[in-house]
C-alpha positions in Angstrom: 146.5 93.0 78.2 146.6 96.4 76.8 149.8 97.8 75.4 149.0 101.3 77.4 149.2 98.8 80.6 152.4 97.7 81.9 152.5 93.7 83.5 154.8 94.5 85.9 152.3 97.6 87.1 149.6 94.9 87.4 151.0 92.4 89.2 152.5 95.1 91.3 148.9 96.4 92.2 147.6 92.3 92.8 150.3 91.8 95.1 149.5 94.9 97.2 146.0 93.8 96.9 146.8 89.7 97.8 148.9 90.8 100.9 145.9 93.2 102.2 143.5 90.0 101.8 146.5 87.6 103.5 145.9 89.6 106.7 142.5 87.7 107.8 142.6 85.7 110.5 141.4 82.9 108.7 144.2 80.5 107.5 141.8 79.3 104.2 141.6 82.8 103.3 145.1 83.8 104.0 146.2 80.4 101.4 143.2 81.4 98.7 144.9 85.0 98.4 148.1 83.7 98.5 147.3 81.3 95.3 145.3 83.6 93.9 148.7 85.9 93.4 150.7 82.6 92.3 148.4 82.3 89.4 148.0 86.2 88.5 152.2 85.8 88.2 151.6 82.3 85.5 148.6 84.3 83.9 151.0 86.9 83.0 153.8 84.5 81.6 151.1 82.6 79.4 149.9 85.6 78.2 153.7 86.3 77.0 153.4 89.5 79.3 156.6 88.4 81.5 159.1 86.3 80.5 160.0 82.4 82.0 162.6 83.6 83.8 160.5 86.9 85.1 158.1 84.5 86.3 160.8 82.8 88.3 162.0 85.4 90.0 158.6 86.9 91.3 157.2 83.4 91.9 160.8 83.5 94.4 159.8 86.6 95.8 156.5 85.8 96.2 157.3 82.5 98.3 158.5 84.7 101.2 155.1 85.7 101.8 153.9 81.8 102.2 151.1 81.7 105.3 152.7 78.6 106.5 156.8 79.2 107.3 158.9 75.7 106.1 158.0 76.2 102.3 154.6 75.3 100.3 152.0 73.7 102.6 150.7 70.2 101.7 147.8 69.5 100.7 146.3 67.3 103.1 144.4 63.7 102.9 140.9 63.8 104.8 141.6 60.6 107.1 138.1 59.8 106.7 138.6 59.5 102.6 138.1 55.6 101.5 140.6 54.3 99.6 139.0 55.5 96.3 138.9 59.2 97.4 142.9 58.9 98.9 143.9 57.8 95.3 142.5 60.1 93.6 144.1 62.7 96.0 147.8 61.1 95.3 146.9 60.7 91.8 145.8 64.4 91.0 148.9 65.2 92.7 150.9 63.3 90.0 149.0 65.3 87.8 149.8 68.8 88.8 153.2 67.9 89.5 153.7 66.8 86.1 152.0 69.4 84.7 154.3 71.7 86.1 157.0 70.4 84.7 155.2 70.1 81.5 155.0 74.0 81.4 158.6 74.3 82.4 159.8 72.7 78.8 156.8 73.4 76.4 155.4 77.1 78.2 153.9 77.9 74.7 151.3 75.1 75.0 148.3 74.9 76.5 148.3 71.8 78.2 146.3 70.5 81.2 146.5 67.2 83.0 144.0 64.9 84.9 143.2 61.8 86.5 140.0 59.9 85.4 138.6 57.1 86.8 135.3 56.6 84.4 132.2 55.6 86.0 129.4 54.8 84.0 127.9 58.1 84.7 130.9 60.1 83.8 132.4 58.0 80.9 129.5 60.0 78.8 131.7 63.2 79.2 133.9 61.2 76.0 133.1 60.8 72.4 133.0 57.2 71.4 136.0 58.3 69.2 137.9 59.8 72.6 136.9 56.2 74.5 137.5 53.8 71.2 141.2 55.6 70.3 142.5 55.6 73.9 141.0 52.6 75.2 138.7 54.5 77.5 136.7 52.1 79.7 134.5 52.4 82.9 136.6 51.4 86.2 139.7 52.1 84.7 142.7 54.4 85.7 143.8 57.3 83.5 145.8 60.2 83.4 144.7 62.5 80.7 146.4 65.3 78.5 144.7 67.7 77.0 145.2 70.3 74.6 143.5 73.8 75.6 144.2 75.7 72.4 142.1 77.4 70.8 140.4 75.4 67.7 138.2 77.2 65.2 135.8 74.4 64.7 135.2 74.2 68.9 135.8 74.8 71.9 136.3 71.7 73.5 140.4 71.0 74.4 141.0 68.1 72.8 142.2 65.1 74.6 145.6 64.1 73.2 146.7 61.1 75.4 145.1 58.8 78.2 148.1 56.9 80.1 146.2 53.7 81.2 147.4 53.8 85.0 144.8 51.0 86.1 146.2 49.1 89.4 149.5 50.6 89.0 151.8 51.6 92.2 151.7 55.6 93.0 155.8 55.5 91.7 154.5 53.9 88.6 151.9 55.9 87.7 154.2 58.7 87.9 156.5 56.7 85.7 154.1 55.8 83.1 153.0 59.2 83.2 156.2 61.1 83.0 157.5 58.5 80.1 154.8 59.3 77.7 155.5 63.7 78.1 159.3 62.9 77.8 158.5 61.0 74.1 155.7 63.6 73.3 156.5 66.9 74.5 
């Protein structure tokens, strides 16, 4: 952001502009412009333009504006998923919910966190390094950390940990999960 341009004049004006969008009639809309504010407010913070603790008090604020009354709507399993597709679902939720707490202790990193199950289509997208040093394999579980700063050889994040969730419970993928960023992070 410019110096001349003050955060808290931005995210005024992206608030003004979320709440004009919230007014559709359509309930998708009213949640994309609703999450589209929620991430303008952690923009700011991980651009060091507002403060944790700023960031907390207009992410409270901004809460009272929710589409659906009772607190943050769940995300919602398609009945017709198979099994595959519902644990992915759960298992991306681990993910984000981690993640979140990830940026609550370390908010200077740039971190992001996924779950992988490898097919042998996708387990291309690794290096043989990535697969050989985490024990990468197609039809396995994983929840992946990766580090999004910026490198001067490349772009790429680079993937710092694969937690080998493969069969585990829900509970203990979240355990494994959380037990490797509390020794890490």
């Amino acid at each position: 952001m410019s110096n001349n341009i003050n955060a808290e004049t931005v995210l005024s004006t992206t608030r003004a502009e979320c709440l004009r969008g919230m007014e559709s009639a359509n309930m998708d809309a009213r949640m994309a412009w609703y999450y589209t504010h929620c991430g303008e407010i952690e923009m700011a913070s991980f651009l060091g333009a507002i403060t944790n603790d700023r960031m907390n008090t207009l992410e409270s604020e901004w809460r009272e504006h929710k589409p659906v009354p009772g607190g943050y709507p769940d995300r919602q399993r398609d009945p017709d998923w198979t099994h595959d597709e519902a644990r992915a679902f759960e298992m991306q939720n681990v993910a984000d919910i981690a993640l979140k707490l990830l940026k609550t202790v370390r908010p200077e990193r740039n971190l992001g966190i996924a779950y992988v199950k490898p097919t042998t289509e996708t387990i291309e997208q690794f290096t043989d390094w990535q697969r050989t040093r985490n024990h990468i394999n197609t039809g396995g579980e994983y929840f992946l950390v990766w580090d999004y700063s910026p490198d001067w050889e490349t772009d790429d994040p680079d993937l710092l940990y694969a937690v080998d969730v493969s069969a585990d419970s829900l509970l203990c993928a979240a355990w494994e999960l959380l037990g490797l960023l509390s020794r890490k992070f």
